[in-house]
C-alpha positions as a Markdown table, in Angstrom:
| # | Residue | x | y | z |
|---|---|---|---|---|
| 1 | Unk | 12.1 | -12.9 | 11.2 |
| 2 | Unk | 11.1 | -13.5 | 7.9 |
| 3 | Unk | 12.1 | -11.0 | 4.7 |
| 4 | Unk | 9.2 | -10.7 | 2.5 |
| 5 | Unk | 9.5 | -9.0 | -1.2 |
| 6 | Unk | 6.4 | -6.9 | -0.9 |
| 7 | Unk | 6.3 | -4.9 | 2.3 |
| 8 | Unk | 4.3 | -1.4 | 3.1 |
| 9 | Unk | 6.0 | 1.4 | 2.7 |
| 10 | Unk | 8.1 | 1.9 | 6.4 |
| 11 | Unk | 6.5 | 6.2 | 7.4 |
| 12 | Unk | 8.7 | 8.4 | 6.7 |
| 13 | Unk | 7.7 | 11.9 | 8.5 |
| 14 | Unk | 10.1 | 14.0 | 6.4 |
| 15 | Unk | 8.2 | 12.6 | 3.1 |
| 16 | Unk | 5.3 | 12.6 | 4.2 |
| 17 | Unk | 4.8 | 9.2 | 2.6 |
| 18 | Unk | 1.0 | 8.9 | 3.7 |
| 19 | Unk | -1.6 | 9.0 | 0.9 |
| 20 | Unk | -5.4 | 9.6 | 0.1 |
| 21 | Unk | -7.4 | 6.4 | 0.1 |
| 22 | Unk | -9.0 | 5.3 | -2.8 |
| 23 | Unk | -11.7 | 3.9 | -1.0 |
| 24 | Unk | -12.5 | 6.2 | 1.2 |
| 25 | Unk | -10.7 | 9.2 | 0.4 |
| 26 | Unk | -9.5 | 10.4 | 3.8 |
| 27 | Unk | -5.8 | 12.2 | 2.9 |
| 28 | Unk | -3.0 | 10.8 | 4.4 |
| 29 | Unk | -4.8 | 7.5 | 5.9 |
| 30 | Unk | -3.1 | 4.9 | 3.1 |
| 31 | Unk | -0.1 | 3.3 | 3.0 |
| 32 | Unk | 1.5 | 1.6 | -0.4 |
| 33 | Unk | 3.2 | -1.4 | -1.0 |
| 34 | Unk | 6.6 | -1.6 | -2.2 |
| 35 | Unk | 8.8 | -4.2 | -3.5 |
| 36 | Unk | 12.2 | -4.4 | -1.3 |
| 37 | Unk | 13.7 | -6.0 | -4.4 |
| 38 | Unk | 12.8 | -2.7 | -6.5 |
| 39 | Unk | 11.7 | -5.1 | -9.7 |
| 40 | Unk | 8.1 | -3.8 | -9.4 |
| 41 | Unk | 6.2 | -1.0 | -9.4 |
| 42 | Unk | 2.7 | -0.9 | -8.4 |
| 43 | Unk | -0.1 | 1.0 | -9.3 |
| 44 | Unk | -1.2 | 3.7 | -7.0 |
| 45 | Unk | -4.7 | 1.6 | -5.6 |
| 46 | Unk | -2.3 | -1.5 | -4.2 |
| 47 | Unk | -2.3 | -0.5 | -0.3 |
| 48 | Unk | -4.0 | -0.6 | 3.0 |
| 49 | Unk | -5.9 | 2.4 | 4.4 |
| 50 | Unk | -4.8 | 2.9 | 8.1 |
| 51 | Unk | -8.6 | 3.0 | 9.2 |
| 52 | Unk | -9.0 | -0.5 | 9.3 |
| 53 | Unk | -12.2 | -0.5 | 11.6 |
| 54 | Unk | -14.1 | 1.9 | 9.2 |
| 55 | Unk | -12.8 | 1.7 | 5.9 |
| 56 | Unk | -10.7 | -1.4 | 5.6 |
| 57 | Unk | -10.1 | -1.4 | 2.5 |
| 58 | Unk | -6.4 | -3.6 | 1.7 |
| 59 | Unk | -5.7 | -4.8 | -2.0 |
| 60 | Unk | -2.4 | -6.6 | -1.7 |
| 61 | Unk | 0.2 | -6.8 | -4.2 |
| 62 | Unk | -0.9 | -11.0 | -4.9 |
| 63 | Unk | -4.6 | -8.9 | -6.3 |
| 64 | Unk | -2.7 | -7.0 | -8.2 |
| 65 | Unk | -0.5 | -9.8 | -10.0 |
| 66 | Unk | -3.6 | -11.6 | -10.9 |
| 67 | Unk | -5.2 | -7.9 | -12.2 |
| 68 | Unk | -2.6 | -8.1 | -14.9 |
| 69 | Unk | -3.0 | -11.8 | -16.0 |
């Protein structure tokens, strides 16, 4: 199995670590990226909403590099 930097955030039921899409603003249907190297930290919008069949809305963490450039 590969390791990859950016990964989305592993749930966590005692955090609660589900948030509100930006897209289509369903509460705790979107999962953030993180970095497993703990170098970067995103902005809130860099995720993937679990309701890929309606929403599907997924800006990776590459969109977001290129965002700052």
């Amino acid at each position: 199995m590969e390791n990859f930097r950016f990964i989305l955030e592993p749930y966590n039921r005692h955090q609660k670590n589900r948030y509100t899409c930006p897209s289509c603003g369903k509460h705790r249907e979107f999962t953030r990226y993180i970095d497993t190297q703990g170098a970067i930290s995103f902005p809130e919008y860099v995720g993937k909403c679990n309701r890929i069949n309606n929403c599907g809305y997924h800006y990776t963490p590459t969109r977001s590099e290129e965002r700052r450039v």
